[in-house]
C-alpha positions in Angstrom: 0.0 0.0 0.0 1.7 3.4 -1.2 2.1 5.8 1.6 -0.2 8.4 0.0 -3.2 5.3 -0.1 -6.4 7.0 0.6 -7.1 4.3 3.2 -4.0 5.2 5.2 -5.3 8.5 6.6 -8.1 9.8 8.2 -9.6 13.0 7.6 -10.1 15.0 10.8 -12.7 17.9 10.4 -10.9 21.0 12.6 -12.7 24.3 13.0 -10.7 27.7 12.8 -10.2 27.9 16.4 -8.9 24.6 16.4 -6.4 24.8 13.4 -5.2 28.5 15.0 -4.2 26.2 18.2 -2.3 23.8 16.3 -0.5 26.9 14.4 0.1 28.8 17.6 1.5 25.6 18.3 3.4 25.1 16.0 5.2 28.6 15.8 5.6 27.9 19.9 7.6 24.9 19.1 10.1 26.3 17.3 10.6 23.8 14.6 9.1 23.7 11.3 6.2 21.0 10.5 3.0 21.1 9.3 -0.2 21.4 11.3 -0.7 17.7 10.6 2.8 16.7 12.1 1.9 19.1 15.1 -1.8 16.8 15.1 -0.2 13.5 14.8 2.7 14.4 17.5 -0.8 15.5 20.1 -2.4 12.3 19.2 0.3 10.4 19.9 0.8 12.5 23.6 -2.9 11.8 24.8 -2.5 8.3 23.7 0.4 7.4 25.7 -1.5 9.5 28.6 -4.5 8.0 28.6 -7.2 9.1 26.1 -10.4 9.8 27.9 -13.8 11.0 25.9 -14.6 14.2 26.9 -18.1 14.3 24.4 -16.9 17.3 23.2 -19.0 18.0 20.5 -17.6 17.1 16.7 -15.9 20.3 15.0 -17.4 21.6 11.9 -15.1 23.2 9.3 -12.9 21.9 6.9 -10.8 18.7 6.7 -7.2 17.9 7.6 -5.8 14.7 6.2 -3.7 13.0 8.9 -1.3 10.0 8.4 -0.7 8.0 10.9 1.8 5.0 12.1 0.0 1.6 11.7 0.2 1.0 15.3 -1.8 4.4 16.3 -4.0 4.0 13.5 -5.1 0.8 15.2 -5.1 1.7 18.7 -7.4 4.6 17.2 -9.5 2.5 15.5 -10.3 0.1 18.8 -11.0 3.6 20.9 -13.5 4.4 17.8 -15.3 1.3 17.9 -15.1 1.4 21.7 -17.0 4.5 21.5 -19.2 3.7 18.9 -17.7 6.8 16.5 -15.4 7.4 13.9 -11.7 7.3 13.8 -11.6 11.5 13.1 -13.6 11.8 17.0 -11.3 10.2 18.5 -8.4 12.7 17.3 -11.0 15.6 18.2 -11.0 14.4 21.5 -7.6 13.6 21.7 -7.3 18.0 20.5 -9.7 19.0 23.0 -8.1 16.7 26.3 -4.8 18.5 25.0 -6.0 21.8 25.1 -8.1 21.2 28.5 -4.5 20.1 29.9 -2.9 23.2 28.3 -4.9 25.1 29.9 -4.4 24.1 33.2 -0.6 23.7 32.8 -0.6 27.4 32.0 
């Protein structure tokens, strides 16, 4: 499967708010990347820290195709059918528990 296969990527739907976080973030980090890279290294944070579903409400807006390991892909996919939605929730929620902790960092 070539690495730009549809099937290896899941389309997360961000609002504005939420891709101007991940580009704040990304100018705060210092390096250069992409607001996907910035996505996929959040993802793979909240993962390791316990993912928990907040119910935050999906985001409407427009798309942001994020690639993703095999390994978080499927660890992703068990947490969607866990909670009975789609792959591109669980990354939502993953975004919102980051920013929650954010904010409460600093």
């Amino acid at each position: 499967m070539s690495r730009k296969d549809p099937r290896r990527r899941i389309v997360v739907t961000l609002s504005s708010a939420q891709r101007e976080l991940l580009r704040q973030a990304v100018l705060r980090s210092g390096r250069k990347g992409s607001l996907a890279d910035r996505l996929r290294r959040i993802v793979t944070f909240e993962l390791i820290n316990g993912l928990e579903d907040l119910g935050a409400s999906a985001a409407t807006g427009s798309g942001l195709p994020l690639q993703l390991p095999h390994k978080l892909r499927v660890q992703i996919e068990h947490l969607a059918h866990d909670w009975r939605q789609t792959s591109s929730y669980v990354v939502q929620q993953a975004l919102a528990q980051h920013v929650a902790r954010s904010a409460l960092e600093g």
